[in-house]
Structures are given as structure tokens and as C-alpha cells.
MARGU-777862 format. One record per residue (C-alpha): residue number from 1; residue in three letters; x, z, y. Coordinates in steps of 0.05 Angstrom, whole numbers, padded with zeros to 5 digits, m for minus. Layout:
REM MARGU-777862
{vexza:NUM&seti:ALA&east:X&up:Z&north:Y}
...
REM end
This chain:
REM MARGU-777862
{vexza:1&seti:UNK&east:01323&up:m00779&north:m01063}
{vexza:2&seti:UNK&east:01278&up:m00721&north:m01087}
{vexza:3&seti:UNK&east:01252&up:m00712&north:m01155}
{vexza:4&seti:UNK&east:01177&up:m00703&north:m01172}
{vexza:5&seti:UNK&east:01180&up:m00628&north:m01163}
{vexza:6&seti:UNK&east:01215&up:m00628&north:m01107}
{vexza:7&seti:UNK&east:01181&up:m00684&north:m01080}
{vexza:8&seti:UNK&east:01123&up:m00639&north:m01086}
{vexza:9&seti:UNK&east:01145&up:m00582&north:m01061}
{vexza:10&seti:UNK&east:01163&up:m00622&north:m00986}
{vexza:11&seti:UNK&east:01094&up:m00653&north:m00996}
{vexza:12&seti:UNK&east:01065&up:m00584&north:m01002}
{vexza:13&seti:UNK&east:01111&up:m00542&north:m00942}
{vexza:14&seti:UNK&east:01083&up:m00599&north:m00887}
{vexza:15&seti:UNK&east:01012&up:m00605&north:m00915}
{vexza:16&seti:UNK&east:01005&up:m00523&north:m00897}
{vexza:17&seti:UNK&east:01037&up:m00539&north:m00833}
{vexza:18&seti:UNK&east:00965&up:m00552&north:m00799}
{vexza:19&seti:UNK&east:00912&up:m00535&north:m00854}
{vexza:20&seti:UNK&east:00926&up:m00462&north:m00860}
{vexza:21&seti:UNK&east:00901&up:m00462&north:m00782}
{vexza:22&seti:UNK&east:00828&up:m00486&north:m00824}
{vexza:23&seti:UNK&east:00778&up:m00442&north:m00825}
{vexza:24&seti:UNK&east:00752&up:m00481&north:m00885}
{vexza:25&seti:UNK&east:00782&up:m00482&north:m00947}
{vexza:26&seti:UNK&east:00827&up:m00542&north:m00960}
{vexza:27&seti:UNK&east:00865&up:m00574&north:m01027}
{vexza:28&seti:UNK&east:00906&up:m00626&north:m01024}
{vexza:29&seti:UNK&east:00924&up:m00667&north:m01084}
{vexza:30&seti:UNK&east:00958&up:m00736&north:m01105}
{vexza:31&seti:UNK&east:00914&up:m00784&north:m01150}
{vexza:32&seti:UNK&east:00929&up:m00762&north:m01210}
{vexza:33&seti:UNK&east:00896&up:m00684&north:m01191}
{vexza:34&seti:UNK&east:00959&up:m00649&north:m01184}
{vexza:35&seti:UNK&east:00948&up:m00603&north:m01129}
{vexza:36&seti:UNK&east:01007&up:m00610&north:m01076}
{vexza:37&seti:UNK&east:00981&up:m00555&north:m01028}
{vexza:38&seti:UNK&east:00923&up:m00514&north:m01007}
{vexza:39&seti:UNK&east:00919&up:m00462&north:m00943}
{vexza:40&seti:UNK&east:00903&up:m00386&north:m00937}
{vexza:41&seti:UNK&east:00825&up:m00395&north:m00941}
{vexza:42&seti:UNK&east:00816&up:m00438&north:m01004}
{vexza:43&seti:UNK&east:00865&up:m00383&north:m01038}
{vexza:44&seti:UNK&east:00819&up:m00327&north:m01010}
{vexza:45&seti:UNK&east:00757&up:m00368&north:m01035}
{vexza:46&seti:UNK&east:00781&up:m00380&north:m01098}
{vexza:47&seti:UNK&east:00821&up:m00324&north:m01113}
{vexza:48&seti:UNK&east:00880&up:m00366&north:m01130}
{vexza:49&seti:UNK&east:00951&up:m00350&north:m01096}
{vexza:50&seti:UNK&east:00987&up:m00421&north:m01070}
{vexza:51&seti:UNK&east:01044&up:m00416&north:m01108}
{vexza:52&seti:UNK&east:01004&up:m00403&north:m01178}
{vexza:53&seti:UNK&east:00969&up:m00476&north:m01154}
{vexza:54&seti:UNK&east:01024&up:m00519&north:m01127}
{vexza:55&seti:UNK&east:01047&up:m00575&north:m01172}
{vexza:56&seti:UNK&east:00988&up:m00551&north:m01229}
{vexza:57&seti:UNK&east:00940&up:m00593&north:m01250}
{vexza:58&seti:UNK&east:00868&up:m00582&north:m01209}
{vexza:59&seti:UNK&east:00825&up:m00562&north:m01271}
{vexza:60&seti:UNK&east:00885&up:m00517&north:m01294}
{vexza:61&seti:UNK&east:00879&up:m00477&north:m01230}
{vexza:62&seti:UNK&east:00808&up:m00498&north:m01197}
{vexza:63&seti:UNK&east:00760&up:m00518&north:m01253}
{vexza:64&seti:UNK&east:00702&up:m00527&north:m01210}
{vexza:65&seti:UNK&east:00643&up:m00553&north:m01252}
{vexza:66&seti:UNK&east:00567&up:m00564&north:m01228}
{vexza:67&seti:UNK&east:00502&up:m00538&north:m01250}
{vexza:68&seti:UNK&east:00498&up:m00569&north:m01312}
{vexza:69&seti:UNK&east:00569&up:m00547&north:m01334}
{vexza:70&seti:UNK&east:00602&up:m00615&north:m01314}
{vexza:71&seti:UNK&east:00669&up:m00623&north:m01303}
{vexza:72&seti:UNK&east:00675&up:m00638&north:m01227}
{vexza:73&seti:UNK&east:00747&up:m00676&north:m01225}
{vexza:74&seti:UNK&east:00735&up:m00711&north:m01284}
{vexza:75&seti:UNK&east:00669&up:m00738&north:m01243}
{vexza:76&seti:UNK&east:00702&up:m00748&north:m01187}
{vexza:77&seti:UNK&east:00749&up:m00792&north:m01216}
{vexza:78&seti:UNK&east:00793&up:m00816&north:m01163}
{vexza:79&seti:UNK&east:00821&up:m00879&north:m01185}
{vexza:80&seti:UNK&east:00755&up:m00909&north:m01213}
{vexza:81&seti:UNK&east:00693&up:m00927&north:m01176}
{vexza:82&seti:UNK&east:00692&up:m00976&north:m01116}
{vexza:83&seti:UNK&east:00760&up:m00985&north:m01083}
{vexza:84&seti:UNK&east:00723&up:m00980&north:m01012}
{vexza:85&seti:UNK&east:00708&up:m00911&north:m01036}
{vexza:86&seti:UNK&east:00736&up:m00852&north:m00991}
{vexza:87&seti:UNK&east:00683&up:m00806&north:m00985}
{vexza:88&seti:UNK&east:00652&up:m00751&north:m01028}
{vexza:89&seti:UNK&east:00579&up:m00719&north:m01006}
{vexza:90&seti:UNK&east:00582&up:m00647&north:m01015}
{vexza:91&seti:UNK&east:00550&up:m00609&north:m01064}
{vexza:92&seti:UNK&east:00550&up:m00534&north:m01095}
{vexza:93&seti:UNK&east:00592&up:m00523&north:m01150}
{vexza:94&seti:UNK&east:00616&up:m00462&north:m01188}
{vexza:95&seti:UNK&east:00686&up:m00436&north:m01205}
{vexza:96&seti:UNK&east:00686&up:m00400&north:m01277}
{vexza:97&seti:UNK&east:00672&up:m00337&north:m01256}
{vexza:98&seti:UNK&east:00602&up:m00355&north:m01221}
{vexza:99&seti:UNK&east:00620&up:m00366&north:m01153}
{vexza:100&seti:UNK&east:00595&up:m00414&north:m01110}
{vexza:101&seti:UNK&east:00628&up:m00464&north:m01071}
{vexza:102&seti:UNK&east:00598&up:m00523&north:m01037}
{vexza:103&seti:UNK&east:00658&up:m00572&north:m01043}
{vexza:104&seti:UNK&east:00666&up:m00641&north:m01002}
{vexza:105&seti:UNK&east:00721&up:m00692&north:m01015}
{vexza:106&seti:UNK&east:00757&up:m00756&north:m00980}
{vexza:107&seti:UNK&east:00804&up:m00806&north:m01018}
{vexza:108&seti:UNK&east:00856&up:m00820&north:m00982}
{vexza:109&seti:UNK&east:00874&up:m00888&north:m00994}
{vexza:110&seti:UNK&east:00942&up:m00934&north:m00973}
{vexza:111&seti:UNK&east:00930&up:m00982&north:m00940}
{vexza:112&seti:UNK&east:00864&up:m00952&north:m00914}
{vexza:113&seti:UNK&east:00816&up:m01007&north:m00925}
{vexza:114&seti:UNK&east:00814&up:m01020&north:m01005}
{vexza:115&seti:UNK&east:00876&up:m00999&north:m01027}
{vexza:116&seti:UNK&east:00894&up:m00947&north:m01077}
{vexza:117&seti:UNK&east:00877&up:m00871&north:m01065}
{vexza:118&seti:UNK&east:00947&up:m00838&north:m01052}
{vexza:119&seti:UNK&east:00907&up:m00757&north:m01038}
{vexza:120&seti:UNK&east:00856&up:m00728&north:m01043}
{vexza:121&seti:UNK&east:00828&up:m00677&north:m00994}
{vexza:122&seti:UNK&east:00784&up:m00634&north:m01016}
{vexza:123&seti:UNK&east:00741&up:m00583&north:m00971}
{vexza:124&seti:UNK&east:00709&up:m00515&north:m01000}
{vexza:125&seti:UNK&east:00661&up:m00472&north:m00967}
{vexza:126&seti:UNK&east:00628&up:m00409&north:m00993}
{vexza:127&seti:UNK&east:00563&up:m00414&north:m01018}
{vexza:128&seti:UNK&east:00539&up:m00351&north:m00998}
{vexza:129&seti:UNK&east:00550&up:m00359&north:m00922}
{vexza:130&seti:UNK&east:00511&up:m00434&north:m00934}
{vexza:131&seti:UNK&east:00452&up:m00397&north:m00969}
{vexza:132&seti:UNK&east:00439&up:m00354&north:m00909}
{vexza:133&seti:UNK&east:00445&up:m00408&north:m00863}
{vexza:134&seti:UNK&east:00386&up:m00439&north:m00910}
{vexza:135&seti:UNK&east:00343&up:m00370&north:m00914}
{vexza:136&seti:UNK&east:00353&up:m00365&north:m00838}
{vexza:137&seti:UNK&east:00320&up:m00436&north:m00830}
{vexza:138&seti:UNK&east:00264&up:m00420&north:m00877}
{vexza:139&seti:UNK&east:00245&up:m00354&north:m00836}
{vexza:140&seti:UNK&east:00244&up:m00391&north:m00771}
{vexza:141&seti:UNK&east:00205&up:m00449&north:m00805}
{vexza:142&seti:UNK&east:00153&up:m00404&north:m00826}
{vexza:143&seti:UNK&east:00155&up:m00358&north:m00773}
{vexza:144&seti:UNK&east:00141&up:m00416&north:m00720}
{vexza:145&seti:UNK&east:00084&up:m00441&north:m00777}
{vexza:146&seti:UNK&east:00049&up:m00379&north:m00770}
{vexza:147&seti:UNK&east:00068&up:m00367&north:m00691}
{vexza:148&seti:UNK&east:00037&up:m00434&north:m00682}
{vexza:149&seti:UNK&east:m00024&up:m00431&north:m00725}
{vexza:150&seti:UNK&east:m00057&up:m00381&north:m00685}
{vexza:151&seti:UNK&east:m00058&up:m00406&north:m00616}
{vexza:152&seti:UNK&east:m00065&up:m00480&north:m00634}
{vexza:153&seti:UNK&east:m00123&up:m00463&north:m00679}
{vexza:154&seti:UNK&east:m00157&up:m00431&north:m00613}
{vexza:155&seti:UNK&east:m00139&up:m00481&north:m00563}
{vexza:156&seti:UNK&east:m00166&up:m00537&north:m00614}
{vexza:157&seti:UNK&east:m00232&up:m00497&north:m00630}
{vexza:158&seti:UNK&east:m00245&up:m00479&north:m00556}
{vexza:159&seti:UNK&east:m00230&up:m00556&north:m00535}
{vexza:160&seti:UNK&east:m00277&up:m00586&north:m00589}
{vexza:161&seti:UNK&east:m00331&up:m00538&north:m00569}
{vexza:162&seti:UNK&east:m00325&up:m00553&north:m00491}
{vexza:163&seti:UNK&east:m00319&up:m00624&north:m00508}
{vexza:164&seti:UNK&east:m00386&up:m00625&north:m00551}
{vexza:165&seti:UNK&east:m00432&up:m00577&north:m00518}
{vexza:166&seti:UNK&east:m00407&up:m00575&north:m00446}
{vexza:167&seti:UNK&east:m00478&up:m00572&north:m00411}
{vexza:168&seti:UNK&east:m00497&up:m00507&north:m00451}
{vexza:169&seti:UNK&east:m00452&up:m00458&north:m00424}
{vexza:170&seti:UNK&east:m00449&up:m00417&north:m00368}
{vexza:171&seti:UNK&east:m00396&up:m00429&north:m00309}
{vexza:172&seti:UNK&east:m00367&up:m00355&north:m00329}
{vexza:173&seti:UNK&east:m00369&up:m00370&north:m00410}
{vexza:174&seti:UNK&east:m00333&up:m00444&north:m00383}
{vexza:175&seti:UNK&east:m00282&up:m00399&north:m00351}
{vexza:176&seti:UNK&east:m00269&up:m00352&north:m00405}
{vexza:177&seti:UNK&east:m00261&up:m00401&north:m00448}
{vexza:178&seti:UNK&east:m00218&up:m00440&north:m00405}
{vexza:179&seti:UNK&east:m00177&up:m00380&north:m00389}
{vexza:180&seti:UNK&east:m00159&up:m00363&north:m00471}
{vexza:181&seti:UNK&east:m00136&up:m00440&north:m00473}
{vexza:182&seti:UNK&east:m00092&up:m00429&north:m00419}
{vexza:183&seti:UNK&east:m00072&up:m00373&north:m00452}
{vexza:184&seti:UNK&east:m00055&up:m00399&north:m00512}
{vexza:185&seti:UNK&east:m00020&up:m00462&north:m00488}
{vexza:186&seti:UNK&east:00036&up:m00409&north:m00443}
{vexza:187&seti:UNK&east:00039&up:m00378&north:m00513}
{vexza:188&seti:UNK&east:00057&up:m00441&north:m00543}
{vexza:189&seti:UNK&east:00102&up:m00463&north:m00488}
{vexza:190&seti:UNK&east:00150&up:m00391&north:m00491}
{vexza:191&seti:UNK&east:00155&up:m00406&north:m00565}
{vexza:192&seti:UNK&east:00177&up:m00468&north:m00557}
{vexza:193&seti:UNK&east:00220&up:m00449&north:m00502}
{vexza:194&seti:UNK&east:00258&up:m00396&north:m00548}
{vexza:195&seti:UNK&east:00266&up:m00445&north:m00595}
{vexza:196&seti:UNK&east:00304&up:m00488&north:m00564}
{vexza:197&seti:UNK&east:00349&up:m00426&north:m00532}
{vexza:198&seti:UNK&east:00355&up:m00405&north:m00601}
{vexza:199&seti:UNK&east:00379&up:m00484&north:m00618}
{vexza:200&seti:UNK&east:00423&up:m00469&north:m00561}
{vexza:201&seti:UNK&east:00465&up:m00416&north:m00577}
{vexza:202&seti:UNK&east:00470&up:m00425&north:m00652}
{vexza:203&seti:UNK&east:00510&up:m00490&north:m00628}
{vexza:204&seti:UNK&east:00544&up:m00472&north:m00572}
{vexza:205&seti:UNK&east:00517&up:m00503&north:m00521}
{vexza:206&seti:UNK&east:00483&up:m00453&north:m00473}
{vexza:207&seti:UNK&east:00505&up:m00477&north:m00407}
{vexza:208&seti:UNK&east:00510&up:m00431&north:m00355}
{vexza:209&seti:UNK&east:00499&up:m00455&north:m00279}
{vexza:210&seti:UNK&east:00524&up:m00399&north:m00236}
{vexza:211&seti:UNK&east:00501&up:m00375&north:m00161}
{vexza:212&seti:UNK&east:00506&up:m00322&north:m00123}
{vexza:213&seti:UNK&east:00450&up:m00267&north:m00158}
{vexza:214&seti:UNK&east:00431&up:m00202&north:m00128}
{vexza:215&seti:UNK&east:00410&up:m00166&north:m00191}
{vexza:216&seti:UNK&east:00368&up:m00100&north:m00163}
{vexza:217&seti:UNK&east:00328&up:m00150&north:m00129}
{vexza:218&seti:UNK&east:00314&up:m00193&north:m00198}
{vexza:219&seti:UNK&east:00295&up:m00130&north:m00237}
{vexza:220&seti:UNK&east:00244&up:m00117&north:m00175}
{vexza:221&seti:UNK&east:00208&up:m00187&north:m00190}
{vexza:222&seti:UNK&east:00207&up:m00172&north:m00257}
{vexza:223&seti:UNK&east:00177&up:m00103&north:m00255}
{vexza:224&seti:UNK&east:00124&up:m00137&north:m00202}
{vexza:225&seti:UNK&east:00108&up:m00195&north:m00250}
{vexza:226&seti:UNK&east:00085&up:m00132&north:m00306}
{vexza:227&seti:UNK&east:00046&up:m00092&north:m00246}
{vexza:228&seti:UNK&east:00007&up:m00152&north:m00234}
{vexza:229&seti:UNK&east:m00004&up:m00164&north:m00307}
{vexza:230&seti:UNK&east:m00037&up:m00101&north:m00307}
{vexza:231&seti:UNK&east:00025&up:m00047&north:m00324}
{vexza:232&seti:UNK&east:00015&up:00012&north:m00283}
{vexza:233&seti:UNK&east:00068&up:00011&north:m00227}
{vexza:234&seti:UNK&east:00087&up:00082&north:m00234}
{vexza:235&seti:UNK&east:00109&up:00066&north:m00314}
{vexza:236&seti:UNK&east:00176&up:00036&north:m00283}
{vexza:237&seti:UNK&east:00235&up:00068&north:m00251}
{vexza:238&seti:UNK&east:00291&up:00029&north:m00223}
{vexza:239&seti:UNK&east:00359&up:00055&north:m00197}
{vexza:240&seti:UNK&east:00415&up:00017&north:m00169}
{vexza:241&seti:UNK&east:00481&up:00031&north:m00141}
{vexza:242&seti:UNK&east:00499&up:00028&north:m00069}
{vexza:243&seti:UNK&east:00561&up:m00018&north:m00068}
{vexza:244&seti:UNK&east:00551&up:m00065&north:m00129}
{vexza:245&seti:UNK&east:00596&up:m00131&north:m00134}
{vexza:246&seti:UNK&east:00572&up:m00201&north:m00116}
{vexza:247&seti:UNK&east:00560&up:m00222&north:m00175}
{vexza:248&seti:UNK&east:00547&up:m00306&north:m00199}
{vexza:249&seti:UNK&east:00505&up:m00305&north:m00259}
{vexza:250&seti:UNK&east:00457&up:m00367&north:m00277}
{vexza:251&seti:UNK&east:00390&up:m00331&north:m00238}
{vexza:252&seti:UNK&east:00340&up:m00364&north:m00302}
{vexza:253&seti:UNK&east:00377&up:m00328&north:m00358}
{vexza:254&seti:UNK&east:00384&up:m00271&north:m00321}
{vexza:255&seti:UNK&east:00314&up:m00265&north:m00304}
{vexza:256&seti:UNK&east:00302&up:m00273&north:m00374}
{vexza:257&seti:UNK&east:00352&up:m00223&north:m00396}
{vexza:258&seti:UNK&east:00309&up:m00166&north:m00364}
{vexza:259&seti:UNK&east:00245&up:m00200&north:m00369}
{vexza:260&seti:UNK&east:00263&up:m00199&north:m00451}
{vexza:261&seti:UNK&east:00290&up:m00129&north:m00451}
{vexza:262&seti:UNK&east:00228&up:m00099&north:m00416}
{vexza:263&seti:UNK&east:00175&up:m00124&north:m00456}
{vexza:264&seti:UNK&east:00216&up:m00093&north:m00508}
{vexza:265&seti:UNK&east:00204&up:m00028&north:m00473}
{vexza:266&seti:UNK&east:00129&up:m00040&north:m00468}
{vexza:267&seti:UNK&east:00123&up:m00067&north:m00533}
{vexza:268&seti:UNK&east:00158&up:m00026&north:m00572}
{vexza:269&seti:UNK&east:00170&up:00042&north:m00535}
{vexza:270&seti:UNK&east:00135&up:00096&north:m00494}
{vexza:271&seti:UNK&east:00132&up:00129&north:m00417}
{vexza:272&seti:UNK&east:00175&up:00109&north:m00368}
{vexza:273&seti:UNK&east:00225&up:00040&north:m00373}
{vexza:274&seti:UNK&east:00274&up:00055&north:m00329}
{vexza:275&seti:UNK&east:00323&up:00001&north:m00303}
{vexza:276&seti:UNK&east:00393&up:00026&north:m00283}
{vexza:277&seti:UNK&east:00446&up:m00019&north:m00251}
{vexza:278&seti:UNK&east:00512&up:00001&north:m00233}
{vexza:279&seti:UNK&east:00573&up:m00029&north:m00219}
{vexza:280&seti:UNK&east:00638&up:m00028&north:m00267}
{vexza:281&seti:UNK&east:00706&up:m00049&north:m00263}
{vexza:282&seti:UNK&east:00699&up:m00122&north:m00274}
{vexza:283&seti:UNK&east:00625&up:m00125&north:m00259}
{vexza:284&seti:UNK&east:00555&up:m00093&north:m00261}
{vexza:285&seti:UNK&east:00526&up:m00058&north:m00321}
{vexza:286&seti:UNK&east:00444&up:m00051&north:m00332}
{vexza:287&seti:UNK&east:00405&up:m00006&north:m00377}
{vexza:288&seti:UNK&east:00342&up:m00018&north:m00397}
{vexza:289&seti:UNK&east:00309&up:00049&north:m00424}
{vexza:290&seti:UNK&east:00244&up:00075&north:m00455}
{vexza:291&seti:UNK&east:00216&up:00138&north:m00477}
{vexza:292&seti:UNK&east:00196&up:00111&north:m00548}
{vexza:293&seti:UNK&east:00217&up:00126&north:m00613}
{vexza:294&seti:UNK&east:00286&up:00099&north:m00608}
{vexza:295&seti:UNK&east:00317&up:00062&north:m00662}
{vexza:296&seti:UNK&east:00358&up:00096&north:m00727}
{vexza:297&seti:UNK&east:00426&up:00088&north:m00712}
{vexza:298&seti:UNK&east:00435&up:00055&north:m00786}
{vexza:299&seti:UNK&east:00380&up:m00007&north:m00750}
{vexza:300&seti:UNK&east:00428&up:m00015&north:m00691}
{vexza:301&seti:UNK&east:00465&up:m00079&north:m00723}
{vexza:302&seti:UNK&east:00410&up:m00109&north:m00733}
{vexza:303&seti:UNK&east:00370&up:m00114&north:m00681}
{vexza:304&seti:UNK&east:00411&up:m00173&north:m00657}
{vexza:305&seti:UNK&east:00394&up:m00210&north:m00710}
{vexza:306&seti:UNK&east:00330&up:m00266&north:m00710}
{vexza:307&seti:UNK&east:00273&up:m00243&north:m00734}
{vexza:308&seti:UNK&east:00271&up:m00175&north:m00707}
{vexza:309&seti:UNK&east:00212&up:m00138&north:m00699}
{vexza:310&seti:UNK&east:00228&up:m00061&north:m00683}
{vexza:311&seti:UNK&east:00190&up:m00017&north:m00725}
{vexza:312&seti:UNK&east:00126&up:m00047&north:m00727}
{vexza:313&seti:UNK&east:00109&up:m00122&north:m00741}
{vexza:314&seti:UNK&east:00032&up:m00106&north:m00724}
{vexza:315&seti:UNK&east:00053&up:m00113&north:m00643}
{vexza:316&seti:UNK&east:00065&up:m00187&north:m00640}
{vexza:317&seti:UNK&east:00129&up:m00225&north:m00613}
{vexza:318&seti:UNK&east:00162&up:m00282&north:m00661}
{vexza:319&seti:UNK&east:00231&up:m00228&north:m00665}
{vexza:320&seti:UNK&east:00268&up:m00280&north:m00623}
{vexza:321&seti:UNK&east:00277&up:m00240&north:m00558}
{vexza:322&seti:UNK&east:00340&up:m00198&north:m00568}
{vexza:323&seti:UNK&east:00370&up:m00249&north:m00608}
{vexza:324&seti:UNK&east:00357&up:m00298&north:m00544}
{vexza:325&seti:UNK&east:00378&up:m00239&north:m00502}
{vexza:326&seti:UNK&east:00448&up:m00226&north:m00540}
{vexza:327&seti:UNK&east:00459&up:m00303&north:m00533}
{vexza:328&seti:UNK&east:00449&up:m00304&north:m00466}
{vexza:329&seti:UNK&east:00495&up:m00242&north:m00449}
{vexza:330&seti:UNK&east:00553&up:m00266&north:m00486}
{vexza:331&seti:UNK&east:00548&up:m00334&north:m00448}
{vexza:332&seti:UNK&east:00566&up:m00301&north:m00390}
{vexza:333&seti:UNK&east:00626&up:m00271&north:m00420}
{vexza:334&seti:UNK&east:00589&up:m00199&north:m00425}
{vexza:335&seti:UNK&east:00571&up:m00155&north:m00475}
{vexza:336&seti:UNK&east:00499&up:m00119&north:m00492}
{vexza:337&seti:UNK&east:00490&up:m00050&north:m00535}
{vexza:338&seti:UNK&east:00438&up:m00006&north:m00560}
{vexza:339&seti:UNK&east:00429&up:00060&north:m00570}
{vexza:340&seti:UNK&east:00389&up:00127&north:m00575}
{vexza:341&seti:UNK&east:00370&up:00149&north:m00497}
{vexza:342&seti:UNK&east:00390&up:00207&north:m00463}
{vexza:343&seti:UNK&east:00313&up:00227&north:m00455}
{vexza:344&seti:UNK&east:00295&up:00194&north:m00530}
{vexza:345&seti:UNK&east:00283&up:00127&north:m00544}
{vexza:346&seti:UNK&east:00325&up:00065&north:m00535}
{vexza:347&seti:UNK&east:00370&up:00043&north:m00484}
{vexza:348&seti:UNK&east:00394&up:m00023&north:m00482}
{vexza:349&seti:UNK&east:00458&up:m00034&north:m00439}
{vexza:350&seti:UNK&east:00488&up:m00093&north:m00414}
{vexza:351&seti:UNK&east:00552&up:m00113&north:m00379}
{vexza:352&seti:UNK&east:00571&up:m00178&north:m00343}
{vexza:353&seti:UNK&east:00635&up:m00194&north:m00312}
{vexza:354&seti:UNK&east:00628&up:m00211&north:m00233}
{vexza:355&seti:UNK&east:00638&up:m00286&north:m00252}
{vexza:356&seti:UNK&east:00658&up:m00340&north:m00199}
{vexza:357&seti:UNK&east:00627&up:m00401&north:m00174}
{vexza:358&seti:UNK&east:00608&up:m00470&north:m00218}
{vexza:359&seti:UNK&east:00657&up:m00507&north:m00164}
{vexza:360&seti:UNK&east:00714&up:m00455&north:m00163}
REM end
């Protein structure tokens, strides 16, 4: 009833029904390589408008060859090979003018099991997002290698050296010894612990178990857990609104929220941390301030990221925390900030909506 270009062009008009909703980039093309459609984000990768690609020839219009100059489609080679073929592992190739795409396939074959490929599919993604995924591995490879190193190293030396000479020390050199294991190991256990949050959140699958969380009260434990680690109480300042909401929050995350956000303070600022909670129109907002040197307002996008370290990497911490915290925030369906304080330094402010019970 319809010719080959027409044929085409219906192929094409309900093939971009669904894939132009593809965050991927997506060509679609009979056996012979003629490209029968292709949505909005393999055009934006490849520069290529649809209707310059439609019913052309893939290596006319995509001419995507590997490192070693290879034609790609000519490798691929749809109609040879083993007829229980369907899939194609992905692997980076280049478009003439340098870009990188790393570029998947499936034949699509009638019938399904060993018949002859009818489409192909072919899925591009852009190399440059993949190589930061791959450079953010590697930093937190190596930078849980060297957090590691350190305290392992101790809690192995102090172990073998209790182990072997035992009867030779002192009950208070047994205890100081035993106390820097102990150490160690909690040192061990948070990275670990981040880790895994980190894990987490990069997939999507912080869970969030909510109760009923009065917030002042959590900053309160917090502030006492850094007074009994030695801080000196009057280095903290907390304020709090009279009529906050009742607010359900997952109590853990929260408690790690502000326990993350002041050791920032400590750790990287100066003076006073004051802790500030208020309530909002849909919620409660916190600051978390110090008297520090502050951070540039050119910094401010990235200390989100992993790996931050403020302005110093001499004062320890893997640069997981605000990461973590960000994660953690948004998981409630809030929002965190930072910027320059109204006495110096940084102020770190956080907003969560009131939120409603697991069961409602």
C-alpha cells in the first residue's frame, strides 16, 4: 500500500512516538542501516537534525568508527554473525569530529528466536558524562585506599604487639593502646557507613522511615555529644522558635544531618556555631553557622560535590559529609544552601517540608 519512502516515513512518525520521551539517545534502523528514526537526544548528541537522517544511510549521517578508525556498522554487520544474535556490548566510539559516544545496540529479529533481524536499535550516550562517572569512582577508590590505610595499619600494629608481648606492659599502656584501637575501628566503621549512604543516594534508594521528630531537642543531643567530646559548651548557641510544626522526619538522618553540618563548623570554621531553627510555610528551616572564614561565593557549587574538603585538606574528613548531607535533605523532599554569614563565615541552611506519617 505504501512505497519504500513512505513506508519509511510511517515507520519513522510512530518510532518517535515513545523514544523522544528517552533520555538516551536512540536510532532506529531496518537491516540494511537505513535509519528510519531517531529522537530529540541522539540529534542533540550528534548534532544531526531528524529529518537530515531519516531514510539516509547510517554511515552517510552517523559514521561512528572506534579507536582504531574502524568502521562501526560495517562491524556490526547486522545480517551476518550468529542468527541467535540480538545484543551488542557497548563500547566508546567517535563521530568524525572527535566526539565521544559510548554506543550499545539490539537486533531486532522476526520471529524473535533465530529469525532474521528486521531493526536495529541502537543506544548513544555521551562520553563525557561516562568519563566522570569513571574519575568519580577512581577518587572514591583511592580516597577510601588511603582513608583506610591509616587506621587499619594502627589497629593491626597495636593488635600484633598486644598479642606478642602482652605480659610487658602496664595496665595504663594496655589501655591506651586499647583505647587508639577502639578508636580506629569507629573510624573505620563511619567510613564505611558513608559509603554505603553515598551507594545509597547515587542510586536512589535512600529510604526514609518517618516519625514524629522534635528537632530543637535533636540539635541539643548533638551539641551534648561535642561537650562531652571535649568542645567547650559555651562554643555553641542554639535558638529555636516558639511555635514550630510537628514535623516527621526519619530521627537517624536527621541526627546526622546536624551531626554532619557541625563538625563542619568545628572543622573547618571559627567561634561560635550557632544552630537556628525556625519554622516556614511548609516546614522548619535550620542554620548551621560559624565564625570562620566562610567560603568564596565562586566555591558555593561545589561544596556539594564528593570529595570536598573546605579550604584545607590538612584537617582530615574523607569530603563525604555534605555530599551525604545534601543526599539526605533532598530525600526528605527539602532543600539545603550555603552561604557567607551575617557575622562572617558560613551558614549552611536547610529546609524540610512538615512531612506526614510512613502509614498515612
Amino acid at each position: 500500500m505504501h512505497g519504500e519512502d513512505s513506508e519509511g516515513r510511517v515507520v519513522a512518525s510512530v518510532c518517535t512516538i515513545g523514544i523522544d520521551d528517552l533520555p538516551d539517545g536512540v536510532i532506529v534502523t531496518d537491516r540494511f542501516g537505513r535509519v528510519l528514526a531517531l529522537n530529540k537526544a541522539a540529534a542533540r548528541l550528534t548534532g544531526v537534525p531528524v529529518e537530515r537522517a531519516v531514510g539516509r544511510h547510517m554511515n552517510d549521517v552517523f559514521p561512528l568508527r572506534d579507536h582504531d578508525g574502524r568502521e562501526w556498522w560495517k562491524a556490526l554487520d547486522p545480517e551476518g554473525g550468529l542468527r541467535t544474535r540480538t545484543r551488542v556490548p557497548e563500547r566508546p566510539l567517535h563521530l568524525p569530529g572527535g566526539q565521544e559516544l559510548h554506543v550499545t545496540a539490539r537486533l531486532v529479529r522476526e520471529p524473535e528466536r533465530r529469525g532474521d533481524v528486521e531493526r536495529v536499535t541502537i543506544v548513544l550516550r555521551h562520553g563525557g558524562a561516562r568519563a566522570r562517572l569513571e574519575r568519580s569512582r577512581a577518587d572514591l577508590v583511592s580516597t577510601v585506599a588511603h582513608e583506610l590505610r591509616s587506621p587499619l595499619t594502627s589497629v593491626k600494629g597495636f593488635t600484633a604487639t598486644l598479642l606478642a608481648k602482652w605480659s610487658r606492659f602496664t595496665d595504663e599502656q594496655k589501655r591506651v593502646m586499647l583505647d587508639t584501637i577502639n578508636t580506629d575501628a569507629d573510624r573505620v566503621t563511619r567510613l564505611i557507613t558513608e559509603l554505603l549512604d553515598v551507594s545509597r543516594i547515587e542510586s536512589g534508594r535512600m529510604e526514609v522511615h518517618r516519625q514524629v521528630v522534635d528537632v530543637p531537642a535533636r540539635v541539643r543531643r548533638i551539641i551534648a555529644g561535642r561537650v562531652a567530646a571535649g568542645e567547650p559548651e559555651d562554643r555553641f548557641r542554639l535558638t529555636a522558635g516558639d511555635q514550630l510544626p510537628e514535623t516527621w522526619l526519619d530521627q537517624d538522618k536527621i541526627d546526622q544531618i546536624l551531626g554532619n553540618l557541625v563538625e563542619n563548623a568545628l572543622r573547618h570554621g571559627r567561634g561560635t556555631v550557632s544552630i537556628d531553627v525556625q519554622a516556614v510555610d511548609y516546614g522548619v528551616a535550620v542554620s548551621v553557622r560559624d565564625q570562620g572564614e566562610g567560603i568564596r561565593p565562586e566555591l558555593a557549587t561545589r561544596v556539594f560535590r564528593q570529595f570536598w574538603r573546605g579550604n584545607s585538606r590538612r584537617r582530615g574528613g574523607t569530603g563525604l559529609g555534605l555530599f551525604i548531607v545534601k543526599g539526605l535533605v533532598e530525600a526528605h523532599g527539602g532543600t539545603i544552601t550555603v552561604q557567607r554569614a551575617p557575622e562572617g563565615g558560613a551558614e549552611f541552611r536547610f529546609m524540610l517540608p512538615t512531612g506526614t506519617p510512613d502509614f498515612a
